[in-house]
N, C-alpha and C positions, 0 to 999 in steps of 0.2 A: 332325573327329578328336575321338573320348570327351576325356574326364579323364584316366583313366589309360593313355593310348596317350600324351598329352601329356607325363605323367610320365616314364613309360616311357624315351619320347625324350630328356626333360631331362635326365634321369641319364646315359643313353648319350650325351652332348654333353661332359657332366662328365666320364663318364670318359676321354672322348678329347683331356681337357687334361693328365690325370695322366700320368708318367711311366710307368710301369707297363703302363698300356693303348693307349696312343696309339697302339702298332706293331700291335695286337690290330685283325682285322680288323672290320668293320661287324658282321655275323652275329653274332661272338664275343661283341663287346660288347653286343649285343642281348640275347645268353639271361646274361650277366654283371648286366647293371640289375635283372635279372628273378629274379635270386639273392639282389639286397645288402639288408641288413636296415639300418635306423636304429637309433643310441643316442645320446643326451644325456648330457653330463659338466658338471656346475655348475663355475663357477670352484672351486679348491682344490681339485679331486676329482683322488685317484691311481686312471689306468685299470689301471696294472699296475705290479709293484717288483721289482724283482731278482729274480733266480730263481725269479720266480712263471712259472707258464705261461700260456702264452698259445694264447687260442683263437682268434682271430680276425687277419685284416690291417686295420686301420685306414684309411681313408681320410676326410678333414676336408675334412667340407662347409661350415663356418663356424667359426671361433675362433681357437683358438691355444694349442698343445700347446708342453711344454718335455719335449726327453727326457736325462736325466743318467744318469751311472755312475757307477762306485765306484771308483778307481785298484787293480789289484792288489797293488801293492810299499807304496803307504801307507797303503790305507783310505779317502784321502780323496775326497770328491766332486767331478765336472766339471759340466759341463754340456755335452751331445754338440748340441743341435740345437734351434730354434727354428722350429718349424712352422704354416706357416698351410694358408689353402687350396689344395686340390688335391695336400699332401704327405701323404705314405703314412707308417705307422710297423706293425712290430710284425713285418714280415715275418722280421729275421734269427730269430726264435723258430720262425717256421714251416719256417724253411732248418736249421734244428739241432736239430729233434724236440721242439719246443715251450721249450726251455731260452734264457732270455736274461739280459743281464745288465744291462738300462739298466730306466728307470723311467719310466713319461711321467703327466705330471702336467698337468693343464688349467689355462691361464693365466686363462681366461677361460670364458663360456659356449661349450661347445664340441658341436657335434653332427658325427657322425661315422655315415660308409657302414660295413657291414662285413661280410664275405668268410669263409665254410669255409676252413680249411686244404685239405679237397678239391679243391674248385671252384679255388681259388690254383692248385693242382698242376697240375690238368688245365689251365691257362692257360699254365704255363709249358715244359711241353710242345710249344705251340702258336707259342711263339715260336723261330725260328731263330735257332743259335747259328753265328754266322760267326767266333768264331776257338777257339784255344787253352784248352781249359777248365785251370781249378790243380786243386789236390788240394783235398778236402774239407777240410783242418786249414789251409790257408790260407787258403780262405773263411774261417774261424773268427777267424781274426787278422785279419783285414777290422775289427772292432770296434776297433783300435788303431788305425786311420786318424781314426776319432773323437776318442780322446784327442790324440791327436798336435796336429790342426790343427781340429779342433773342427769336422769337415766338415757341411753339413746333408745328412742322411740322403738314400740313393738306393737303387735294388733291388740286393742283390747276388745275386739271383739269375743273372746271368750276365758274375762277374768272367773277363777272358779278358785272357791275357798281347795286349800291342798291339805286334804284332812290327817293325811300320814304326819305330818311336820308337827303336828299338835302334839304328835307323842312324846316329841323330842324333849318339850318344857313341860316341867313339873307343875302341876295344877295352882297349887300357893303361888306360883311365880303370874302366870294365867289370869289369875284373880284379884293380884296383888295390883296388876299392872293394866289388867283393860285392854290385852291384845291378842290378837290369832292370825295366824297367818295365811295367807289369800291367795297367791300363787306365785311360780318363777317367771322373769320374763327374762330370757336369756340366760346373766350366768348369776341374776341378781333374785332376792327374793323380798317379795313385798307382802308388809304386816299393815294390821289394821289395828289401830292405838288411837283411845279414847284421847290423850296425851298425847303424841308424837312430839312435842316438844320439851316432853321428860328427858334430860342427861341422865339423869339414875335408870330408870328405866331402860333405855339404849344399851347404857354398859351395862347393866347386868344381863339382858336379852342377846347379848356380842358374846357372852364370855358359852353362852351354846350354840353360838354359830362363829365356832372362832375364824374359818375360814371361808367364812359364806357371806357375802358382799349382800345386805338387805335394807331396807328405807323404811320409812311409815307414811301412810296417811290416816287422816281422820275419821273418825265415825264418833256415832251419836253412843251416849251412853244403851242405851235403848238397843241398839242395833247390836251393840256388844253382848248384852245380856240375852238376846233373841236367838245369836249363834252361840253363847255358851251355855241356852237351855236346850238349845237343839242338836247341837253336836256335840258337849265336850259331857255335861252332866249324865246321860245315856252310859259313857263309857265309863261314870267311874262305880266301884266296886259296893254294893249297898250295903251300909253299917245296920247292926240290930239296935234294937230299940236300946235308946240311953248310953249305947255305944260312940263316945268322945271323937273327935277326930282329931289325928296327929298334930300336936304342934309343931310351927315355925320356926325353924331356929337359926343363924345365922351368924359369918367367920366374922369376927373383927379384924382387922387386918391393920397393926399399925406400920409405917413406912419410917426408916431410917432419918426422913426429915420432918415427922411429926405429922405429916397425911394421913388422914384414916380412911380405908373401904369397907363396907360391909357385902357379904355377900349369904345371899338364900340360899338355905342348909335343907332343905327337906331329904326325903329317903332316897338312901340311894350310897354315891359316893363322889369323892370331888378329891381330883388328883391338885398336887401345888408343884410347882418348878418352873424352869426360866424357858420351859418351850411356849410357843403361842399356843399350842394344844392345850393346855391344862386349863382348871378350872380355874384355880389362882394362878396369877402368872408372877413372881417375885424374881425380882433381876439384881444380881451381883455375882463377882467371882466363885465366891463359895456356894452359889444354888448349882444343881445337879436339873437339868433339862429334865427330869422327872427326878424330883426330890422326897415327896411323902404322899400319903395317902388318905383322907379321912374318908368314915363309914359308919352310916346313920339308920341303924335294923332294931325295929322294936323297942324301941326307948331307949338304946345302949351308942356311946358312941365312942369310935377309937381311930388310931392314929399310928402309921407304922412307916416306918422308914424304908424305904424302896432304894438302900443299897448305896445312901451318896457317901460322899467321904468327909463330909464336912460335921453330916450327922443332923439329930431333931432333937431337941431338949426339950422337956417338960418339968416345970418349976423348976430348972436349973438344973436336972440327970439328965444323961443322954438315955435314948431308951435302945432297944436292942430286940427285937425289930419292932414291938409294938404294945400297948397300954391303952387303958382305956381314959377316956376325957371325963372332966366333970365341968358344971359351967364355972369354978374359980380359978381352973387350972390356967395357964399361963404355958406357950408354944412356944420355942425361940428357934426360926431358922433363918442360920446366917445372922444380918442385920434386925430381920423382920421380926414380931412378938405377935402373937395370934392367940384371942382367944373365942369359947362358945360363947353365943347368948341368946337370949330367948328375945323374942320379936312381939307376941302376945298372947295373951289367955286363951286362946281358941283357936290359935294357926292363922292367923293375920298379924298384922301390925296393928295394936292398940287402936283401938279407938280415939280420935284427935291426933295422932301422933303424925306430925310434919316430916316423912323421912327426906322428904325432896331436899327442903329446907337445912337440914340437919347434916347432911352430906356434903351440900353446899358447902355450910357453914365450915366444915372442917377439910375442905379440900386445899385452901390458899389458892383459889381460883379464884375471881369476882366474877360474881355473875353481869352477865350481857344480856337483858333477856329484852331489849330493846331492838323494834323491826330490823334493822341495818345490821345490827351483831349479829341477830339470828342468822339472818341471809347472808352475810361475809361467813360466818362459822358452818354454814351448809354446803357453799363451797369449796372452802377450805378444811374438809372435816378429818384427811387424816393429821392436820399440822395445827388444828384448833387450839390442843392444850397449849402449845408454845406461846402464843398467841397472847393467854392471858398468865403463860408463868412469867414472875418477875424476874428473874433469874438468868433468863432468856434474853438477849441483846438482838440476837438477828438469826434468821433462819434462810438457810440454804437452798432449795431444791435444784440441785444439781441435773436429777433426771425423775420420772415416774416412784423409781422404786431406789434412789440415791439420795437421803433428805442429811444434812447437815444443820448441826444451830452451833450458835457461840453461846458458851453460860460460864458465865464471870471472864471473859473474855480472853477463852479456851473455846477451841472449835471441837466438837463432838459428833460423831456418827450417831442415826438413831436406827430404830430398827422400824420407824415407819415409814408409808410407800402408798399409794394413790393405788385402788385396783387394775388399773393398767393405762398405759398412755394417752387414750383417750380419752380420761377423767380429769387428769392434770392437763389437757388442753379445753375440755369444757370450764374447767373450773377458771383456768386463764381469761377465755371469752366472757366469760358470767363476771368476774370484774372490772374486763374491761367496760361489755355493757353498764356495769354499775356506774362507774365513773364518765361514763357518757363519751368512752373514745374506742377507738375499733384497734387491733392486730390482725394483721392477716399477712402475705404476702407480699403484699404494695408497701405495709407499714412491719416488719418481723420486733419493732420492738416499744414496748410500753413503759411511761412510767408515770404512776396512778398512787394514791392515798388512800388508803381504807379510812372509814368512819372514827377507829378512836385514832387518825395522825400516824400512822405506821406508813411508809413509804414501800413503796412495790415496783420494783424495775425484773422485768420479762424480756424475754427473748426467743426466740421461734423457728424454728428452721426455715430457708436451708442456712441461716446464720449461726443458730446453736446446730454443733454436727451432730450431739447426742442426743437431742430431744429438746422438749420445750424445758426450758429453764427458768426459774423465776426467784427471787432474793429481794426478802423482806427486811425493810431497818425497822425491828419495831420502835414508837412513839412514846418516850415515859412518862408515866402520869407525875411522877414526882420533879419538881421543881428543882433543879441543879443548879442552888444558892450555890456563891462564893465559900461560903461554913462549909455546904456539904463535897464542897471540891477538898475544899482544905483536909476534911476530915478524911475523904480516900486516895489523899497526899498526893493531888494532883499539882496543887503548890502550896505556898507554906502564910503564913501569915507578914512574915516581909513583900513576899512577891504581892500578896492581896494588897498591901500598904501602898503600893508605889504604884498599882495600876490602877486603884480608886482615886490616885491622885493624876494618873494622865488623864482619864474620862474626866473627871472635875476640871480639868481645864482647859478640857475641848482637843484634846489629840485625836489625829484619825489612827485607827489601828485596826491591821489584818491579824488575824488570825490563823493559823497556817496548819499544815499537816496533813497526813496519810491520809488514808480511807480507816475509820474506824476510830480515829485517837479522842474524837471528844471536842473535836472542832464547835460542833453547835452548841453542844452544853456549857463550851467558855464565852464563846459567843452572849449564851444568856445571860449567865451567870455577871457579864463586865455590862451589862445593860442596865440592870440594876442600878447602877452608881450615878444614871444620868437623873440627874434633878425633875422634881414631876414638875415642872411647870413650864417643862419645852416638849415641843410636839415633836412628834417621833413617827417618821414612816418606814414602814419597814416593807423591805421587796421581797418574794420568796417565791423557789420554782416550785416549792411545795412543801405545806403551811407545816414547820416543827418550832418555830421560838415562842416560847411564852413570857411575853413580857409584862412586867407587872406594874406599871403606869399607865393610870388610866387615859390620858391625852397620847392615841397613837392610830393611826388608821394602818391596816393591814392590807396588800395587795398579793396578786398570785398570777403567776401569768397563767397560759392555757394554749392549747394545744388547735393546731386547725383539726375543722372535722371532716368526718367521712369525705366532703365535695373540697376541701383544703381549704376553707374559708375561716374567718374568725379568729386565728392567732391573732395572741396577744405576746408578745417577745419581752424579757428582760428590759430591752434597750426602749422598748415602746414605754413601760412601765417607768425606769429613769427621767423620761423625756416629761410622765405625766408628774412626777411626785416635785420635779423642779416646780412646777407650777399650784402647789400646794402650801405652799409656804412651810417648809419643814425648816425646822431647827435644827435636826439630825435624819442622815438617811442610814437605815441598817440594810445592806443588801445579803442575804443569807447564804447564797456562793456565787462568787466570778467567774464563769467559765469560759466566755467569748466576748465578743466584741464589745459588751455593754462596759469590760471593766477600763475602759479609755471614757467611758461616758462619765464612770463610777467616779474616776480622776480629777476630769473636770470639775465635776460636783464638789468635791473634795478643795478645788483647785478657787471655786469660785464664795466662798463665805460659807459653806456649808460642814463649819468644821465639827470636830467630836463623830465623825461618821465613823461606821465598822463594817467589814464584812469579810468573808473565810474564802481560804483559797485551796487546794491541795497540792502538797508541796513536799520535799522530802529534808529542804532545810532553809533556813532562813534568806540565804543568795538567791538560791531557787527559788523563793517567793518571787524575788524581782524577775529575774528570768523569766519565770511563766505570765508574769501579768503583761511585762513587755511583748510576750508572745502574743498573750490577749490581744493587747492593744492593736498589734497587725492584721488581727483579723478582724477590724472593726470596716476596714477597707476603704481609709481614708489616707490618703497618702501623707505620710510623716514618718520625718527620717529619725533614724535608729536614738538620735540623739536628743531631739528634740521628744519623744517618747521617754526619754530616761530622765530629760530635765521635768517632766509632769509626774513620773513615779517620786522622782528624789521630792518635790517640794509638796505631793501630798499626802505621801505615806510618811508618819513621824513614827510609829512603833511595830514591830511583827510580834505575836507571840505566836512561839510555836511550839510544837507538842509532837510528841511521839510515843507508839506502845510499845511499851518494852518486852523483853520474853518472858517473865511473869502474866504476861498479859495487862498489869496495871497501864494506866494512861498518865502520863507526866508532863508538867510547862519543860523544856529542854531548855528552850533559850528566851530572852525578853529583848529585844535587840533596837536599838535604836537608830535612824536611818540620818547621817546627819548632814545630805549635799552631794553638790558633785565635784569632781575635780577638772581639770582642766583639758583634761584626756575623755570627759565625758563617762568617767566612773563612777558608780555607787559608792560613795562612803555610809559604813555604820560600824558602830560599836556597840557589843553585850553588854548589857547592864544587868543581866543576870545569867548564868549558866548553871547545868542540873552537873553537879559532881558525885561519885563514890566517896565519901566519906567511912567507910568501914564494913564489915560484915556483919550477918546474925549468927546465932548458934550454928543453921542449918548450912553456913557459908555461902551463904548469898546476901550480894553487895548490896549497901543501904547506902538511900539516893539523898541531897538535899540538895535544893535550891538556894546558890548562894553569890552577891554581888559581888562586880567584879573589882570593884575601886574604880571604875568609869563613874562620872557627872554628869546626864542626860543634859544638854544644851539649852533644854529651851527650859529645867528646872530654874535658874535662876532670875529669866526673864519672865517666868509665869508669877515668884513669886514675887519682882518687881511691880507688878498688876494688878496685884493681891487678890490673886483666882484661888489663892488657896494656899491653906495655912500651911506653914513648911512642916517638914522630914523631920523625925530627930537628929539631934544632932550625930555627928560619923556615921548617918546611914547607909552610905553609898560605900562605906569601908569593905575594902576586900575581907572577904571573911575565907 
């Protein structure tokens, strides 16, 4: 066999792994090899941008393409798909007369097959279409299956309604809801919903495809009613004359923390237990992975226990194995209490009745139905709910299918998981386009802010060794007054006394502590006490203080982009706010070089400043800031660094979480000079002691002075900055 009869063949072997051709017989793909021409794309090269046209179908014979869009309602960028070899891109341009609306850009060195829009044509002619073709304008909307769930690319040269799947869901559910389903593309199934951006709708369409990974896009009311006169009403069973049709009925589902679901009861039946299989799914120790049964024949409905050991009560009997329902009867399994109800007069939901709304209302979720939320929650959709539970402090994702959160600040395992690893790297990319910065290889690591303030730090191989990882701090909408420290006994009302009286008279003070203890929220919280009529600039690597005086300009630094240009650094920011004429600088954490700047600042008239450091005790504050300081890279000996910490740090507090998980002031430490030796002197003027037990024998904490006299109390109130202490406050207690 020549050379290129070798080739020849190589190619036709290629093609017969792509999607696209694999159904193409031998012949076809013979004179198809003998068509494709080669192109080369260096890393960073765009093959094509928005509404460019396109001339060709892409196939990648090596590399790795990124293809993104633009959101139509914000403007802002996704990222639709991550392609290696053997994936296709470029065709929906050739299905719409050249017109598309994504972008593919070469991750790396990339070489690509590439195809006439002709030759394409005559190819898909040759492919048999076995079912239902849509309308032209629904192909079209095909692109929003993209946005939605970030799918990786497939041909839609032959979307066709998948009539079998229609059987799956019960007609009331069908009707209720506006959708039918259209076809697989891969291991995903795409529906067509009047709504797609129904949350009720979704979950209840989820709970009959518990393991079937599916999206929505849009269609017209019109187009819904067109396929369900033509396909779905044909199949159902013709009633005689005056003959009723079954009513709607459906579980009430209350949850042990006062959540309610409802879920559509039509004929049939609907298992409950803590597997992801079942209709209901309830989660706790005492559910049984298949726990009970309900069954809905002929007007009668019943309820039988499938053998767990915990049992199903009805009005308060266990039953044995099973009883019939009425709508007042009352379920209890385990935690949960379940009862029937009726939905409305005629097997819909009433007339006017808002279920959407109503669900909502009683979920303890807020609605987000704002562009940004939408598209960060499209994302993010297997870790959404966290997102908006309050409950929730921060969320893990360790790996794909390893999700972690902290609630009440206790780490918890969950039992959900991204449909495979490259959803949790698309979903990665799609924020970071959000946020307008890149991850890739050159960069393996991000850290980015979602729309409501929630901080997002990523990681990427080959730095993460288990996958792409990502850890979110969420953002709290509530306001972390001094009260409401007080009140989750973070400190006490002496410590709040004495530290409303070092800000009143202009002390600089850190803030100190772990990862997680509440550093920012003290931060806020002593912000508060500065007087509104000084101006306040505040620096932040990324935006969490909310400060509640109106005289304050907010800064952020930023990151170089894709070409390294346009960083904005801490220290660049310092350099600008001295020229601002600030009364106070708040910097929100020290991490490098800038905290010698901070010093200065501090050093130069710009007293009452604040900013947080992470630290594991109050020595260690200095410690690390001195390290700071060295790496500002200006040469200053070890001592001369120590004499700018001692004169412009006067207070640390610091904080640590305890194994309760509660967060507590430890120490209030007062810094008072150096020695001769070129040592740190300070002294506690308050420390967290054990004071006694509870019932359950665990130690109760309080905050309490040490009989230290803070140094510059006497000279402050010589100044008369501020009214004095009670008297023996400073009393050891």
């Amino acid at each position: 066999m020549g050379i290129r009869e070798k080739i020849r063949m190589g190619v036709e072997d290629f093609l017969a792994r792509t999607d696209v051709f694999m159904n193409v017989n031998l012949d076809t793909r013979i004179k198809i090899a003998q068509k494709l021409r080669t192109a080369h794309f260096p890393a960073g090269t765009t093959i094509f941008s928005p509404r460019e046209r396109v001339e060709h179908l892409y196939i990648i014979r090596n590399g790795s393409v990124e293809i993104s869009g633009e959101d139509r309602e914000t403007g802002l960028g996704y990222v639709v798909a991550l392609l290696k070899r053997y994936n296709i891109f470029g065709e929906t341009a050739l299905l719409t007369d050249g017109e598309q609306p994504f972008r593919a850009y070469a991750l790396s060195d990339t070489d690509c097959y590439t195809l006439s829009p002709k030759i394409f044509q005559q190819i898909l002619l040759k492919i048999p279409e076995t079912g239902v073709g849509l309308s032209k304008s629904l192909i079209i909307q095909l692109e929003r299956v993209y946005f939605e769930r970030a799918i990786p690319f497939s041909s839609l040269a032959h979307t066709e309604h998948d009539l079998q799947l229609i059987q799956i869901f019960p007609i009331q559910l069908i009707k209720r809801f506006r959708f039918f389903p259209i076809e697989r593309k891969g291991s995903h199934l795409v529906l067509a919903m009047t709504n797609p951006r129904d949350r009720v709708a979704i979950e209840q369409i989820r709970k009959y495809l518990p393991d079937q990974p599916f999206c929505a896009i849009a269609v017209s009311e019109r187009e819904w009613q067109s396929f369900f006169d033509t396909y779905v009403a044909p199949s159902l069973p013709k009633m005689r004359s005056g003959e009723k049709s079954s009513p709607l009925y459906q579980i009430v589902v209350e949850h042990p923390d006062g959540k309610i679901e409802r879920f559509p009861f039509g004929i049939g039946k609907m298992t409950i237990g803590s597997a992801s299989e079942n209709e209901i799914v309830l989660r706790g120790k005492t559910i049984a992975p298949r726990h009970a049964r309900l069954r809905h024949a002929e007007n009668r409905f019943t309820i039988r226990d499938l053998g767990s050991k915990s049992g199903v009560f009805v009005n308060g009997f266990r039953i044995d194995p099973q009883v019939d329902l009425e709508l007042d009867d009352t379920v209890t399994i385990g935690e949960y209490k379940l009862h029937l109800e009726r939905c409305g007069a005629e097997g819909e939901a009433a007339e006017g009745e808002d279920h959407t709304q109503e669900v909502y209302a009683e979920s303890n979720l807020p609605e987000d139905d704002s562009p940004m939320g939408r598209i960060i929650r499209s994302f993010l959709y297997p870790i959404a709910e966290y997102l908006y539970d309050p409950t929730v402090s921060e969320i893990m994702v360790n790996s794909w299918e390893e999700i972690y959160i902290e609630r009440r600040g206790r780490l918890v395992r969950t039992d959900k998981k991204f449909d495979d690893p490259s959803f949790l790297d698309m979903a990665l990319n799609n924020i970071a386009q959000f946020v307008g910065r890149r991850i890739d290889a050159e960069n393996p690591r991000l850290d980015a802010r979602l729309p409501d303030g929630s901080r997002v730090h990523a990681v990427i191989p080959p730095c993460a060794r288990q996958g792409t990882t990502i850890t979110i701090r969420k953002f709290t909408k509530e306001r972390l007054t001094i009260d409401r420290l007080i009140e989750l006994g973070t400190l006490n009302e002496a410590a709040r006394t004495f530290l409303e009286f070092a800000v009143r008279v202009r002390k600089n003070i850190v803030v100190s502590g772990g990862s997680g203890t509440g550093k920012t929220s003290m931060l806020n919280a002593l912000s508060a006490f500065i007087p509104a009529d000084q101006r306040i600039i505040v620096l932040e690597d990324a935006s969490e203080l909310q400060l509640q005086q109106e005289h304050k300009v907010l800064l952020e630094t930023r990151p170089p982009d894709k070409h390294g240009r346009g960083e904005v650094t801490m220290r660049d920011l310092l350099h600008s706010s001295l020229r601002m004429r600030p009364d106070r600088i708040i910097v929100g954490e020290v991490r490098g070089g800038e905290a010698l700047d901070m010093l200065q600042a501090m050093n130069t008239g710009h007293l009452g400043s604040m900013t947080t450091v992470h630290s594991n005790a109050p020595r260690d504050t200095l410690a690390r800031i001195e390290t700071m300081c060295l790496m500002a890279g200006v040469e200053l000996s070890l001592s001369a660094i120590r004499e700018q910490v001692a004169s412009a740090i006067h207070l640390i507090v610091h904080l640590e979480r305890l194994a309760d998980g509660s967060r507590k002031v430890v120490n209030i430490t007062e810094i008072l000079g150096i020695d001769s030796h070129a040592n740190i002197l300070m002294q506690d003027i308050f420390t967290l002691r054990v004071i006694g037990t509870n019932k359950a024998g665990h130690p109760i904490f309080d905050l309490r002075t040490t009989g230290n006299v803070p140094a510059f109390y006497t000279y402050a109130l010589k100044l008369g900055l501020a009214s004095p202490l009670p008297k023996d406050f400073f009393k050891e207690r």
